[in-house]
MDTraj code that builds the backbone (N, CA, C; nanometers):
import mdtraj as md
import numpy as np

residues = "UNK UNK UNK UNK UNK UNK UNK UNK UNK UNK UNK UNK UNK UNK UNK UNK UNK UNK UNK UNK UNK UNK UNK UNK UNK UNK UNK UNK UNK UNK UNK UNK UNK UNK UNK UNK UNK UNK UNK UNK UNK UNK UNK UNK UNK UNK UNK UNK UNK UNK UNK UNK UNK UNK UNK UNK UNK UNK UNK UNK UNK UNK UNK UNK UNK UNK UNK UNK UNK UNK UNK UNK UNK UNK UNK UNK UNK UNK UNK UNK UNK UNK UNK UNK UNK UNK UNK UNK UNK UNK UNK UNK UNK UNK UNK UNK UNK UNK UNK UNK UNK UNK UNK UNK UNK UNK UNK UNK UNK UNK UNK UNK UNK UNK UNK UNK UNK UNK UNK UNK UNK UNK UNK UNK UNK UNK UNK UNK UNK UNK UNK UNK UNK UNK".split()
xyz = np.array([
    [-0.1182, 1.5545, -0.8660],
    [-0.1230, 1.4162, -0.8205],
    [-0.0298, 1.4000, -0.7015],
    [-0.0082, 1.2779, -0.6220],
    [0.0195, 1.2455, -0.4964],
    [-0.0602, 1.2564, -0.3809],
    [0.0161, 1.1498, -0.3141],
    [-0.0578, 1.1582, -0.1730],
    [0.0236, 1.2312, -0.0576],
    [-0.0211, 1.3425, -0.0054],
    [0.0192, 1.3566, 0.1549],
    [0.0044, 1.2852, 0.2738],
    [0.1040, 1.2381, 0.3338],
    [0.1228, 1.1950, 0.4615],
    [0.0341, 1.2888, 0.5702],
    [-0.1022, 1.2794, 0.6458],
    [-0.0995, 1.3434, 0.7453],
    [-0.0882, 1.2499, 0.9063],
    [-0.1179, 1.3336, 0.9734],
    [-0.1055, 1.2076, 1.1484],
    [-0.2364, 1.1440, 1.1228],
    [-0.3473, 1.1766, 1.0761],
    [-0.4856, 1.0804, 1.0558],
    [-0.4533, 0.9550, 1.0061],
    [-0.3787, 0.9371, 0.9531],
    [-0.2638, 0.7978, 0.8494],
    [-0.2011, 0.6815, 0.9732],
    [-0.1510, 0.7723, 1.1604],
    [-0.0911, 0.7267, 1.1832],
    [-0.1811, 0.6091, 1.2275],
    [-0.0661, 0.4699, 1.2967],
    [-0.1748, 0.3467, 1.3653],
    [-0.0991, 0.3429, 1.5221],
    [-0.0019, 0.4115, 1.4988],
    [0.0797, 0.4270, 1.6901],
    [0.1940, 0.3360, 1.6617],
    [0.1964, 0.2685, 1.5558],
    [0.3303, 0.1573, 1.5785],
    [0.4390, 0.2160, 1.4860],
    [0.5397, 0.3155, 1.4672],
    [0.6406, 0.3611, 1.3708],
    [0.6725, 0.2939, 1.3167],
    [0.6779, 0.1671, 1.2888],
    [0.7965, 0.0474, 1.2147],
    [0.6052, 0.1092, 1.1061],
    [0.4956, 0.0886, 1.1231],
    [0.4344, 0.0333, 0.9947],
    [0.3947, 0.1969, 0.9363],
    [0.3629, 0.2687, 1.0329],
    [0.3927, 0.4127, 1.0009],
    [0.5268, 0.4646, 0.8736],
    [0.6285, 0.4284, 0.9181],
    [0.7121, 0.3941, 0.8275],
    [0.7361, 0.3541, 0.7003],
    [0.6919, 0.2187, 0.7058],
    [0.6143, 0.1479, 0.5763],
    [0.5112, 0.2591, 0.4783],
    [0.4305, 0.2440, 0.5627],
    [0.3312, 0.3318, 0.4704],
    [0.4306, 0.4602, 0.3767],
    [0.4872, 0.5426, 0.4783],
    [0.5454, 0.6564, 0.3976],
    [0.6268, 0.6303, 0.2896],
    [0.6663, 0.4611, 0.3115],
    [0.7890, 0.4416, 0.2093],
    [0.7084, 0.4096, 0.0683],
    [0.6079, 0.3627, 0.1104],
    [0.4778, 0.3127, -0.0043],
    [0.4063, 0.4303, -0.1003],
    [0.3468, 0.5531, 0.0081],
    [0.3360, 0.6781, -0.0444],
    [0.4430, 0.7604, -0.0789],
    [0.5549, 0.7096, -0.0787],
    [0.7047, 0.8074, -0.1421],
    [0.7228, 0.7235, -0.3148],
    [0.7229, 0.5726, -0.2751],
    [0.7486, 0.5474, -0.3947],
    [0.6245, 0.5579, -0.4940],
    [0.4680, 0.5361, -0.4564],
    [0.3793, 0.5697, -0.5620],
    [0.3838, 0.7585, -0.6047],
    [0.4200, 0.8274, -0.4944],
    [0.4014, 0.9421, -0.5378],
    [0.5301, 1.0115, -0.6516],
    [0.6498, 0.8801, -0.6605],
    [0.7733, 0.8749, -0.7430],
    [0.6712, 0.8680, -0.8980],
    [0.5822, 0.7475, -0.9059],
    [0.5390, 0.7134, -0.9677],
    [0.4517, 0.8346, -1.1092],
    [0.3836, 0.8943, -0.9174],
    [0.3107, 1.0279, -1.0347],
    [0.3811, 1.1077, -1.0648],
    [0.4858, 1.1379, -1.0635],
    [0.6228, 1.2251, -1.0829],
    [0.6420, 1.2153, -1.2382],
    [0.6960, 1.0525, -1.2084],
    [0.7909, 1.0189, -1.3552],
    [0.6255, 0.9964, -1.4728],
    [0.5228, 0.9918, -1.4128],
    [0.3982, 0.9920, -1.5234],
    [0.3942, 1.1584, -1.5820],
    [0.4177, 1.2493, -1.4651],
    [0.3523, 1.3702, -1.5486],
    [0.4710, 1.4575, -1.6372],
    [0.6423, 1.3583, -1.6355],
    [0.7403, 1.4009, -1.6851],
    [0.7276, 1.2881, -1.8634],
    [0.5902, 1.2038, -1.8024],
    [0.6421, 1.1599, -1.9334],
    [0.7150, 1.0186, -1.9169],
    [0.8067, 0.9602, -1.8450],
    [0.8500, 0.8646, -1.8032],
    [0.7765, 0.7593, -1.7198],
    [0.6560, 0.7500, -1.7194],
    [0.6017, 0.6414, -1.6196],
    [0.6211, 0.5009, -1.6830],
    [0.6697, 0.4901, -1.7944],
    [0.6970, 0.3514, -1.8499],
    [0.8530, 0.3109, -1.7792],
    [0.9205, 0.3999, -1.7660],
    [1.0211, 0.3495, -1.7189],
    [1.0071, 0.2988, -1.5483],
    [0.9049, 0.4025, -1.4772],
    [0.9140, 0.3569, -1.3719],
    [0.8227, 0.2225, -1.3155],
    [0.7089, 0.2040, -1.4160],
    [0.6563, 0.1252, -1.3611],
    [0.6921, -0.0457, -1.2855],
    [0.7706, -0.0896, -1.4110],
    [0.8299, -0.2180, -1.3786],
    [0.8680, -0.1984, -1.1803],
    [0.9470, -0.0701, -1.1767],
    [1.0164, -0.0652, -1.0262],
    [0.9178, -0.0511, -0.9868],
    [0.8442, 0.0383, -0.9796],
    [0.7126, 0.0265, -0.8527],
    [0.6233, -0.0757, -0.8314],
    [0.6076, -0.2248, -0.9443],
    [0.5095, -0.3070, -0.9307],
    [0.6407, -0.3770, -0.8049],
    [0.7757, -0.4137, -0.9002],
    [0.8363, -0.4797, -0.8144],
    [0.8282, -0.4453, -0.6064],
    [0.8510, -0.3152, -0.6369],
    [0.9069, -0.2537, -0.4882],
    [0.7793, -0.3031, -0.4195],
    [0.6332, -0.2614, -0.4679],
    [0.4809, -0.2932, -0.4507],
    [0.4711, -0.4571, -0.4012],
    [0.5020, -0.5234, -0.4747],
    [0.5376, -0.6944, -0.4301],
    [0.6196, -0.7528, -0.2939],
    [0.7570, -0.6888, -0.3016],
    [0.8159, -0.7089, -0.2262],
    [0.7517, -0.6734, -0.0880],
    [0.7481, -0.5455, -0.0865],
    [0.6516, -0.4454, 0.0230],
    [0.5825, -0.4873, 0.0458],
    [0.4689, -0.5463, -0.0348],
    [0.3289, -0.5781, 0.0304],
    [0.3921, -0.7492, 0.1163],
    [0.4518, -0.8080, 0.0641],
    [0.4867, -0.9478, 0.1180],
    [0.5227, -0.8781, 0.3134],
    [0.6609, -0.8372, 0.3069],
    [0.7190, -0.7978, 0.4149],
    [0.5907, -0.7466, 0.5126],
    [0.5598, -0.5809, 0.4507],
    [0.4705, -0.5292, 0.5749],
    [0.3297, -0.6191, 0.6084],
    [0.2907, -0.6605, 0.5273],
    [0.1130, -0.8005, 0.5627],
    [0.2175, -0.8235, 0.6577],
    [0.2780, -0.8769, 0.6508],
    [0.3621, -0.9953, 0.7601],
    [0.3322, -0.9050, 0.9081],
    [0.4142, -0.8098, 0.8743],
    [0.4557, -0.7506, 1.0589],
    [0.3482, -0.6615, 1.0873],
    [0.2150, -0.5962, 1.0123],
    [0.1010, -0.5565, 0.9818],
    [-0.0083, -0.6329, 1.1097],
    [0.0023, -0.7830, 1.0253],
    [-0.0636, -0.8675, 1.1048],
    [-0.0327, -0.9236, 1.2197],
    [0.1082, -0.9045, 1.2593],
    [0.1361, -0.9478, 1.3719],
    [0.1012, -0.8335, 1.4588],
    [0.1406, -0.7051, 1.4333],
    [0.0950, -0.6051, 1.5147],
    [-0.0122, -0.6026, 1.5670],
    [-0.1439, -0.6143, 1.4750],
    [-0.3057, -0.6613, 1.5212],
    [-0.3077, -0.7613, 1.5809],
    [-0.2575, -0.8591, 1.5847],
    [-0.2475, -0.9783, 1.6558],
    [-0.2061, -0.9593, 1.8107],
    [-0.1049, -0.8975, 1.8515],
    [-0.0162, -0.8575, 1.9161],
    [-0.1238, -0.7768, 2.0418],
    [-0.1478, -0.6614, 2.0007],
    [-0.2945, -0.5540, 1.9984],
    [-0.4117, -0.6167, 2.0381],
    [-0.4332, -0.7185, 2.0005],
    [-0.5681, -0.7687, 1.9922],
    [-0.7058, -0.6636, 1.9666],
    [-0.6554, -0.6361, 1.8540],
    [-0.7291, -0.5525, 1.7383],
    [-0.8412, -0.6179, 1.6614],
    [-0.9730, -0.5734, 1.6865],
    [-1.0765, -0.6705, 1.6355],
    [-1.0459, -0.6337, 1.4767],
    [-1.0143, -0.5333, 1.4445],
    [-1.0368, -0.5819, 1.2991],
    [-0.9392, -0.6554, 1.2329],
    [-0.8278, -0.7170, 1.3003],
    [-0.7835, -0.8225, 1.2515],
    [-0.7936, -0.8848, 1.1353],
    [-0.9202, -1.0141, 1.1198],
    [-0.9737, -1.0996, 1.0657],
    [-0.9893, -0.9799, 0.9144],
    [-1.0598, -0.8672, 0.9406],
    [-1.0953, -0.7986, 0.8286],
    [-0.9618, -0.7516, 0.7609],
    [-0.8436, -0.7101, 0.8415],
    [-0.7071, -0.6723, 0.7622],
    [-0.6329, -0.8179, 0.6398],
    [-0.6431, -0.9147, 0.7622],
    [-0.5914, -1.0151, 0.6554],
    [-0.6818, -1.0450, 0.5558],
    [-0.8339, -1.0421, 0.5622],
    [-0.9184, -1.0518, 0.4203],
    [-0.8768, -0.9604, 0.3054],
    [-0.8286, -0.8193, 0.4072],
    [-0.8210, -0.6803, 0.2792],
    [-0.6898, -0.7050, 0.1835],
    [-0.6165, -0.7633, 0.2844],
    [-0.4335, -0.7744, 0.2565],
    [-0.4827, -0.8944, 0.1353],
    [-0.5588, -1.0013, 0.1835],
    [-0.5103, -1.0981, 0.0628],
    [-0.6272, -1.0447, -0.0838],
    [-0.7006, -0.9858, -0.0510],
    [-0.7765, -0.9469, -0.1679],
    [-0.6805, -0.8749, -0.2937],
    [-0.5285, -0.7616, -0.1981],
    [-0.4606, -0.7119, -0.2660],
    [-0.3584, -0.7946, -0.3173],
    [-0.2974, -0.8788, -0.2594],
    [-0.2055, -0.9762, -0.3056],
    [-0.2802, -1.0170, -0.4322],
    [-0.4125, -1.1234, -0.4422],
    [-0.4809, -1.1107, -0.5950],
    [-0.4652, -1.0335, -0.6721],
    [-0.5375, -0.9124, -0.6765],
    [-0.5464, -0.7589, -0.7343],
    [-0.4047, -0.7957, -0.8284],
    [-0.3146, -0.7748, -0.7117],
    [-0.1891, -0.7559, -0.7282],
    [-0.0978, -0.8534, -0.8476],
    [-0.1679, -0.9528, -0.8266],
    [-0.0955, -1.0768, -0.8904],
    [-0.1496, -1.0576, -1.0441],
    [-0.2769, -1.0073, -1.0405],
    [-0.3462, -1.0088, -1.1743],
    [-0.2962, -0.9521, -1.2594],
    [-0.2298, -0.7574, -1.1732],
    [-0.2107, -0.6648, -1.2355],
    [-0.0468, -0.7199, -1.3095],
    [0.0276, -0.7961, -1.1923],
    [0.1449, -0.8398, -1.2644],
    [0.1440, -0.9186, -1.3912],
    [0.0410, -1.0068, -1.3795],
    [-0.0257, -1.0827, -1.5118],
    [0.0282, -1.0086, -1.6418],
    [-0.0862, -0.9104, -1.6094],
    [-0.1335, -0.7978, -1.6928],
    [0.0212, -0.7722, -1.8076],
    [0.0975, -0.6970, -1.6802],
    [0.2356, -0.6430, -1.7169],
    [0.3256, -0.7309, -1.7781],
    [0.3306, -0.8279, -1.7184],
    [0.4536, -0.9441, -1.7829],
    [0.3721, -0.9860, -1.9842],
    [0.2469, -0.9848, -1.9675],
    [0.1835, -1.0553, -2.1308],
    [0.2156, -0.8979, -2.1914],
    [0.1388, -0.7462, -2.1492],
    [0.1410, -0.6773, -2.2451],
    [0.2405, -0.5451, -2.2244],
    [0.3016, -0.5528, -2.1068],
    [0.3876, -0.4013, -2.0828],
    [0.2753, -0.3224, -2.0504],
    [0.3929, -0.2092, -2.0547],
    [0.2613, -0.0967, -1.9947],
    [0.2563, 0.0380, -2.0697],
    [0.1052, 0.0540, -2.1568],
    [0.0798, 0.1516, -2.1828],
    [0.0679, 0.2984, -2.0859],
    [-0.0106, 0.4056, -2.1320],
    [-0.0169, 0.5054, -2.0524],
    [-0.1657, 0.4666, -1.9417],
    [-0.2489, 0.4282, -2.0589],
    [-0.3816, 0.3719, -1.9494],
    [-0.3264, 0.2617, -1.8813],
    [-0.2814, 0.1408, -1.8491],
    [-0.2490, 0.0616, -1.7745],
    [-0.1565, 0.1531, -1.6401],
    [-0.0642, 0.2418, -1.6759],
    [0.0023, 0.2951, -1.5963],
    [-0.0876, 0.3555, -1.5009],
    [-0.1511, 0.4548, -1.5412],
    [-0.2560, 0.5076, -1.4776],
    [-0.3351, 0.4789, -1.3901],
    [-0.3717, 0.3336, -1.4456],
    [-0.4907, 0.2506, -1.3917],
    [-0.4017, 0.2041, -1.2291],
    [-0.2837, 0.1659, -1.2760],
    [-0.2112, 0.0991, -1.1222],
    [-0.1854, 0.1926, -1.0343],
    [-0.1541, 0.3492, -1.0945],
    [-0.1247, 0.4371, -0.9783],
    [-0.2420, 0.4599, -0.9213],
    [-0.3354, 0.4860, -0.9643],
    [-0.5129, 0.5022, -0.9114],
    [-0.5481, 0.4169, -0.8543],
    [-0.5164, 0.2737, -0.8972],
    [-0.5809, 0.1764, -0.8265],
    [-0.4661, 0.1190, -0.6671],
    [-0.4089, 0.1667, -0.6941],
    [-0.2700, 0.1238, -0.6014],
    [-0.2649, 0.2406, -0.4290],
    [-0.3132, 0.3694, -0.5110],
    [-0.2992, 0.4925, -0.4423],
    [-0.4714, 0.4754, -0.3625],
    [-0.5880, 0.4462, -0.4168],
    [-0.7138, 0.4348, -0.3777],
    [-0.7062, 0.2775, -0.2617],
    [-0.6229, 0.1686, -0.2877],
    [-0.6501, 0.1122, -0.1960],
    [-0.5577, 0.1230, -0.0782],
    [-0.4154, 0.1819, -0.1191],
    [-0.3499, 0.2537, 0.0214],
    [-0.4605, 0.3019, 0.0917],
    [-0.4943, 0.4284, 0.0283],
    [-0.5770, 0.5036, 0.1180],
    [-0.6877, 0.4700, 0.1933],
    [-0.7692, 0.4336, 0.1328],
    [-0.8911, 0.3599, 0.2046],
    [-0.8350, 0.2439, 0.2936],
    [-0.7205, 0.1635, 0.2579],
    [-0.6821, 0.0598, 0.3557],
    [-0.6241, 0.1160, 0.4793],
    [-0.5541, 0.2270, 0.4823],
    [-0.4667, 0.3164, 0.5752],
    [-0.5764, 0.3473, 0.6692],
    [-0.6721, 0.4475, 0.6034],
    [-0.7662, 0.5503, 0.6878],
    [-0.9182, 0.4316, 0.7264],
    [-0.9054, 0.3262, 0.6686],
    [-1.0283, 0.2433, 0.6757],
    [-1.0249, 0.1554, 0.8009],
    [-0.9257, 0.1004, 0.8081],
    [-0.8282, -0.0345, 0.8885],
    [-0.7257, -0.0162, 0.9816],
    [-0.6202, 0.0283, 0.9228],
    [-0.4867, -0.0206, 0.9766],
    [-0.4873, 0.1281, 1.1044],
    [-0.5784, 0.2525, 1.1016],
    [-0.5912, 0.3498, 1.1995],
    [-0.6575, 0.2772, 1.3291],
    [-0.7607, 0.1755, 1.2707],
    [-0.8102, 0.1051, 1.4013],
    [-0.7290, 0.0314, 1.5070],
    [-0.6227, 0.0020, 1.4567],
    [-0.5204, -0.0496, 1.5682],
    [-0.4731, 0.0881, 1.6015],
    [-0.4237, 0.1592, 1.6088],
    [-0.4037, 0.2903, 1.7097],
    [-0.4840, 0.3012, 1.8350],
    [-0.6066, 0.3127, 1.8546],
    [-0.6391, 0.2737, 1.9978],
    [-0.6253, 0.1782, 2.0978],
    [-0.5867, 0.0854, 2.0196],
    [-0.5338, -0.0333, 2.0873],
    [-0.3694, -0.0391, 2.1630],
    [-0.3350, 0.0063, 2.0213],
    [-0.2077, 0.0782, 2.0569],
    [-0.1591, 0.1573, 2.1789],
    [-0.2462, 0.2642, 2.1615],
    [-0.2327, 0.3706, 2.3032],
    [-0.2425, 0.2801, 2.4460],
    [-0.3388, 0.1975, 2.4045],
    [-0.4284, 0.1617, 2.5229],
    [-0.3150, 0.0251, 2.6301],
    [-0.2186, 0.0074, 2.5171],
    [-0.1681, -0.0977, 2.6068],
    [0.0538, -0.0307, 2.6390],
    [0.0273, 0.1360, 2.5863],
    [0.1718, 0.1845, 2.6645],
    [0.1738, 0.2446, 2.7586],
])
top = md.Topology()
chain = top.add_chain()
for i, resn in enumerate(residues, 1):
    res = top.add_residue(resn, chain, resSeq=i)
    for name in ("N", "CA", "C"):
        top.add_atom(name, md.element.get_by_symbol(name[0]), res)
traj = md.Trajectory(xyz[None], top)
């Protein structure tokens, strides 16, 4: 389990480049402390760090596309708030029942599948834009 960082990941702006790695360091913490056996302990921290994170980077995410004048824009802030939901549900989830081993599971999979597809789907499309205006 885990995700590798490659340059296909990058979008040209380091501050969100950044972000991302800090996102794929702490979920890949995640599959760590799952295959030691400990993912109950870590989860609480990774939904938190996951919350905080997602608040901050949407923010400077969208300004970057903005900034860029990056058509997929409009489509990042749809993707971003679909996860904030997701997100809010899954906290739901955690605060009524804790977290079993399937719930654990379910957030690193589901957490790690929409990084990725959001990374390599979206947030790479501002990179040409990027180039195009240093």
């Amino acid at each position: 389990m885990g995700i590798v960082w490659n340059e296909l990941m990058t979008t040209g702006v380091p501050e969100l480049d950044e972000q991302h790695r800090s996102l794929i360091a702490a979920l890949n913490n995640l599959a760590e402390s799952m295959s030691a056996g400990k993912g109950r302990d870590e989860i609480g921290k990774i939904l938190a760090f996951t919350g905080e994170y997602a608040q901050k980077h949407f923010r400077a995410e969208e300004r970057y596309f903005e900034k860029y004048h990056c058509p997929a824009n409009a489509e990042n802030k749809r993707e971003h708030q679909r996860f904030v939901n997701r997100f809010t549900e899954l906290m739901s989830v955690f605060q009524r029942t804790g977290a079993d081993f399937k719930f654990i599971n379910s957030v690193y999979k589901e957490l790690s599948d929409w990084l990725l597809h959001h990374i390599l789907g979206i947030d790479i499309t501002l990179r040409p834009y990027v180039q195009k205006s240093a």
